[in-house]
C-alpha positions as CSV (number, residue, x, y, z in Angstrom):
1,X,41.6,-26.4,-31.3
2,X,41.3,-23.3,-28.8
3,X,38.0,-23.5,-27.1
4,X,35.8,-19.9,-27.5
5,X,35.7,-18.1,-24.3
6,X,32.0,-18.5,-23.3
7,X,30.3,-14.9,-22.7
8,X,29.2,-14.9,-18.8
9,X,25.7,-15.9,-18.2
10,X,23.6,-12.7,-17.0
11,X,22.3,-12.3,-14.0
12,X,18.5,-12.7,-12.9
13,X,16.8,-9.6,-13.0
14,X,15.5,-8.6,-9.7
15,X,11.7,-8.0,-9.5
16,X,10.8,-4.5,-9.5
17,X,8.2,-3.9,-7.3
18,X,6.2,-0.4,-6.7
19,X,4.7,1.2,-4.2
20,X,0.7,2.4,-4.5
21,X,-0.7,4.3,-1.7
22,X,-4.5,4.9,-1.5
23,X,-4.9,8.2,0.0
24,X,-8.9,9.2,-1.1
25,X,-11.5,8.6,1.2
26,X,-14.0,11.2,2.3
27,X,-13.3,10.9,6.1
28,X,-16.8,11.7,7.1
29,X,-16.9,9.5,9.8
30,X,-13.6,11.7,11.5
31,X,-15.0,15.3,10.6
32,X,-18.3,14.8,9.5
33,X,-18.1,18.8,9.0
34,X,-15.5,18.4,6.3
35,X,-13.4,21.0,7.6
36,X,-10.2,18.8,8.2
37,X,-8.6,16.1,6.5
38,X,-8.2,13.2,8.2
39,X,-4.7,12.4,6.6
40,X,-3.4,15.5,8.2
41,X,-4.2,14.7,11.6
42,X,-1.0,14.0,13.4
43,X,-0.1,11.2,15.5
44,X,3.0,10.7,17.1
45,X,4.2,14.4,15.7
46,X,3.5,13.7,11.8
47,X,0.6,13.6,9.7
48,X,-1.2,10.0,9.2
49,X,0.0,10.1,5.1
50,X,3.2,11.1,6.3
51,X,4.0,7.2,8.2
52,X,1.9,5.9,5.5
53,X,4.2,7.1,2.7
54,X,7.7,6.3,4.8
55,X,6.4,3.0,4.8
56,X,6.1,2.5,1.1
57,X,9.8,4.3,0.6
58,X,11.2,2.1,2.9
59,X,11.0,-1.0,0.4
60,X,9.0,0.2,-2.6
61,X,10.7,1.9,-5.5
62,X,9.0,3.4,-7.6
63,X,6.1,4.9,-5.6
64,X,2.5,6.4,-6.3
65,X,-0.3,8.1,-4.4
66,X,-3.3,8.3,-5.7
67,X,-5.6,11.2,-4.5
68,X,-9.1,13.3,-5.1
69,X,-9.3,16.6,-6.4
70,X,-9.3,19.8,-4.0
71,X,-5.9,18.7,-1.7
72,X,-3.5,20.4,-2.4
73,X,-1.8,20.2,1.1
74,X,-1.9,16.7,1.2
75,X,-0.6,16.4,-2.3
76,X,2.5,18.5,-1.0
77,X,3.2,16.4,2.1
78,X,3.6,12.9,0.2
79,X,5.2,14.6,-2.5
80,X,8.0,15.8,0.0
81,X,7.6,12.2,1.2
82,X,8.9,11.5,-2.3
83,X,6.2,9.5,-3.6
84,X,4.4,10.6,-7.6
85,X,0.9,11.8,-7.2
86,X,-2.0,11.3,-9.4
87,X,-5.1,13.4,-8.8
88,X,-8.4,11.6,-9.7
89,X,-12.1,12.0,-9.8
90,X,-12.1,8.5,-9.9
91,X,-11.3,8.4,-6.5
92,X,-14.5,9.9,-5.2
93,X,-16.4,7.2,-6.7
94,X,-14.7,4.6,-3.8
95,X,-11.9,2.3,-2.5
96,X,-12.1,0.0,-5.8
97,X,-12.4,2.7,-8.3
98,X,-9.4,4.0,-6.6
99,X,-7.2,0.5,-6.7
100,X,-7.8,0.5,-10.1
101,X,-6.9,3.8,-11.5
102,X,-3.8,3.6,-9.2
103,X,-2.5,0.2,-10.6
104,X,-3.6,1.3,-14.3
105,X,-1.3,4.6,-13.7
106,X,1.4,2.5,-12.1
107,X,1.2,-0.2,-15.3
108,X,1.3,2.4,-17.5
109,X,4.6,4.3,-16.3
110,X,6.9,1.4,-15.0
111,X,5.5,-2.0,-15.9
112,X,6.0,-3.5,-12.2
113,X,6.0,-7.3,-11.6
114,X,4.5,-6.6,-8.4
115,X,2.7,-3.8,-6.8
116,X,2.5,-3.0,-3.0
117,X,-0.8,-1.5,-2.1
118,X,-1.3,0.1,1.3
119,X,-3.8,2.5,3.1
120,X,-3.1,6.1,3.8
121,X,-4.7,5.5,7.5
122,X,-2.8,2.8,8.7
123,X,-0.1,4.7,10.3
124,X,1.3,2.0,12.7
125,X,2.4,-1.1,10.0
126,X,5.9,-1.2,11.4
127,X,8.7,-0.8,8.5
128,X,10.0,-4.7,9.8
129,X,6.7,-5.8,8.5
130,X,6.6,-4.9,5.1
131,X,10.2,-5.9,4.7
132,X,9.2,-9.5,6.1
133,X,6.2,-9.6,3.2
134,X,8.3,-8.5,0.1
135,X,11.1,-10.4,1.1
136,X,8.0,-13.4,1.1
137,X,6.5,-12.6,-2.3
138,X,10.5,-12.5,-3.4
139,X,11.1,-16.0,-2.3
140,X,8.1,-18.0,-3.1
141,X,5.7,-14.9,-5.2
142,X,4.9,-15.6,-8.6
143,X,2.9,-13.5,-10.9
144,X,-0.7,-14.7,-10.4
145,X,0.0,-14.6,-6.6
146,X,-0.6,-11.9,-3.3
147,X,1.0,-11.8,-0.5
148,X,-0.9,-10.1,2.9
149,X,0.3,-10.2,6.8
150,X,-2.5,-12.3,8.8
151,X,-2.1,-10.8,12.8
152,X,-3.9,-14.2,14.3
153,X,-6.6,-15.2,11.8
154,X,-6.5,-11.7,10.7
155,X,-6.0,-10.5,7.2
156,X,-4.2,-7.2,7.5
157,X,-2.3,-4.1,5.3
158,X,0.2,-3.7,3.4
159,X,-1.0,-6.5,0.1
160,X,1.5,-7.3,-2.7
161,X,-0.6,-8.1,-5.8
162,X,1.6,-10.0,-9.2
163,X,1.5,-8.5,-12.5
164,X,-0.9,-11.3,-13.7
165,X,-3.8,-9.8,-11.0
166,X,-3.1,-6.5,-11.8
167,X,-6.1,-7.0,-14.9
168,X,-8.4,-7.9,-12.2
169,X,-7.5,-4.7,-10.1
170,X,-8.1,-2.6,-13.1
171,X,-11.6,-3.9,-13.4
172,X,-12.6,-2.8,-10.0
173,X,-15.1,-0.3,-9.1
174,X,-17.1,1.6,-6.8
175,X,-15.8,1.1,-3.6
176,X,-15.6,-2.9,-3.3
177,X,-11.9,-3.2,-3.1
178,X,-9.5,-6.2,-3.8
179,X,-11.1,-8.8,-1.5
180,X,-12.3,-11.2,-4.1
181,X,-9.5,-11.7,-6.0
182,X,-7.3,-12.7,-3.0
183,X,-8.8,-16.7,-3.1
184,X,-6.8,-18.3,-0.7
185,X,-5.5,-20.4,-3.7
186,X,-3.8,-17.6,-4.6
187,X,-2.7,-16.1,-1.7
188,X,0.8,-16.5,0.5
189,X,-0.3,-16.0,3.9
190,X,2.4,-14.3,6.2
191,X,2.1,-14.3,10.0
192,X,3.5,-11.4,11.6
193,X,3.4,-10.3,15.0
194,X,1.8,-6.7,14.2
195,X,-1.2,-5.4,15.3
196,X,-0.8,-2.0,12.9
197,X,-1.6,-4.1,9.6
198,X,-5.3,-4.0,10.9
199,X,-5.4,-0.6,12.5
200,X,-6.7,2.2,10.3
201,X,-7.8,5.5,11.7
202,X,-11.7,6.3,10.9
203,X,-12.6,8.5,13.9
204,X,-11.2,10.6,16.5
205,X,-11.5,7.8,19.2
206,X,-9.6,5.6,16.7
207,X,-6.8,8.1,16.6
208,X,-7.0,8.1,20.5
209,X,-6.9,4.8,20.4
210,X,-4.0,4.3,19.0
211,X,-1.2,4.7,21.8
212,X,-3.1,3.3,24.5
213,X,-1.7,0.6,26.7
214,X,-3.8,-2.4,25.4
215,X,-2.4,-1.8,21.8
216,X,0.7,1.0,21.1
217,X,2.0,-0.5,18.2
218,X,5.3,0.1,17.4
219,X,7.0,2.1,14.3
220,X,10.0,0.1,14.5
C-alpha cells in the first residue's frame, strides 16, 4: 500500500513587531516661549524626530507616531521618514495618556505581538542597539515580557512591550508612563554599551551637550 505524500509542515510565523514613537511633549523646559519645537531642532544636520524615526524604520515594520494637535511640520517630517501619524489630544494630557492611545491605535490596525516604543528626543540610540534588543525579545521574548537596554545599572530607550502587556499600556494615563509594569519578573534585561538609550534632549544645554568629548555617542 502506497504511503500518502505528507503535506510539508508550515513554517513558524515570524513575530511582527511595530514600531511606536512618542513624539508629544510640550518642550517648555527648551523654549519656554513656545515659539519652536524642540523636535525640529537639528543635531548633527537633521531634526531630533528625524534620528528618532530612522531608528524605528531600521527594524520596526509597521511604524506609528503619535503626536498633539497644531504640528503640522512635524507631522510632515516623520511622515517623509515613512512612519503613520495619529494626531491626538490625548497627548496633551502626558507621557502615559500618550503610550496608551499609541498602542491602542497600533492594536487596532495590525494586531502586533510586540510593540517597540521609543522617545522622539533620544536622537543618539545607535541603530546596532535596537537591532541587539529585538533580536533579544526574538530569542528568549514571550508575550507577557519587555525587553529594555540597561547602559551600567541604567534602564534606558528603545522598550519592547508583548502583546499580553499591551492591556496594561492601554490603561495608562496622565503622564506616568510604563515604569510599573516593567517588574523585573517580567523584564529581559539587555546590557549594551550605549550611552544614547538614556540621553534625551530637554534643554538647549542638553542639545549642547550632546557631542561633547565626555559623551559623543555614536549613530552607528
Amino acid at each position: 500500500m502506497t504511503a500518502c505524500p505528507q503535506s510539508p509542515t508550515p513554517a513558524a510565523r515570524s513575530p511582527l513587531i511595530a514600531g511606536l514613537l512618542l513624539a508629544g511633549g510640550r518642550g517648555s523646559r527648551f523654549d519656554p516661549s513656545g515659539q519652536s519645537d524642540k523636535l525640529m531642532a537639528r543635531w548633527r544636520g537633521r531634526p531630533l524626530a528625524s534620528h528618532a524615526a530612522q531608528l524605528l524604520k531600521s527594524a520596526c515594520d509597521p511604524c506609528l507616531a503619535i503626536l498633539p494637535p497644531g504640528k503640522p511640520s512635524l507631522k510632515a517630517l516623520l511622515e517623509r521618514e515613512g512612519l503613520g501619524t495619529v494626531v491626538s489630544d490625548k497627548v496633551l494630557d502626558g507621557l502615559g495618556a500618550s503610550l496608551a492611545a499609541g498602542v491602542h491605535e497600533l492594536v487596532q490596525r495590525v494586531q502586533p505581538d510586540a510593540i517597540v516604543v521609543t522617545l522622539a528626543d533620544m536622537p543618539a540610540i545607535r541603530n546596532s542597539t535596537l537591532a541587539k534588543l529585538i533580536d533579544a525579545w526574538r530569542e528568549r521574548g514571550r508575550p507577557g515580557l519587555a525587553a529594555a537596554p540597561f547602559f551600567g545599572d541604567q534602564r534606558g530607550h528603545p522598550v519592547i512591550f508583548g502583546s499580553d502587556l499591551f492591556s496594561s499600556l492601554n490603561a495608562l494615563t496622565g503622564d506616568r508612563g510604563a515604569g510599573p509594569i516593567l517588574a523585573p519578573s517580567r523584564l529581559l534585561v539587555i546590557a549594551v554599551d550605549d550611552p544614547g538609550v538614556l540621553r534625551d534632549v530637554d534643554t538647549i544645554e542638553d542639545l549642547k551637550r550632546m557631542d561633547r568629548p565626555d559623551g559623543d555617542p555614536s549613530t552607528e
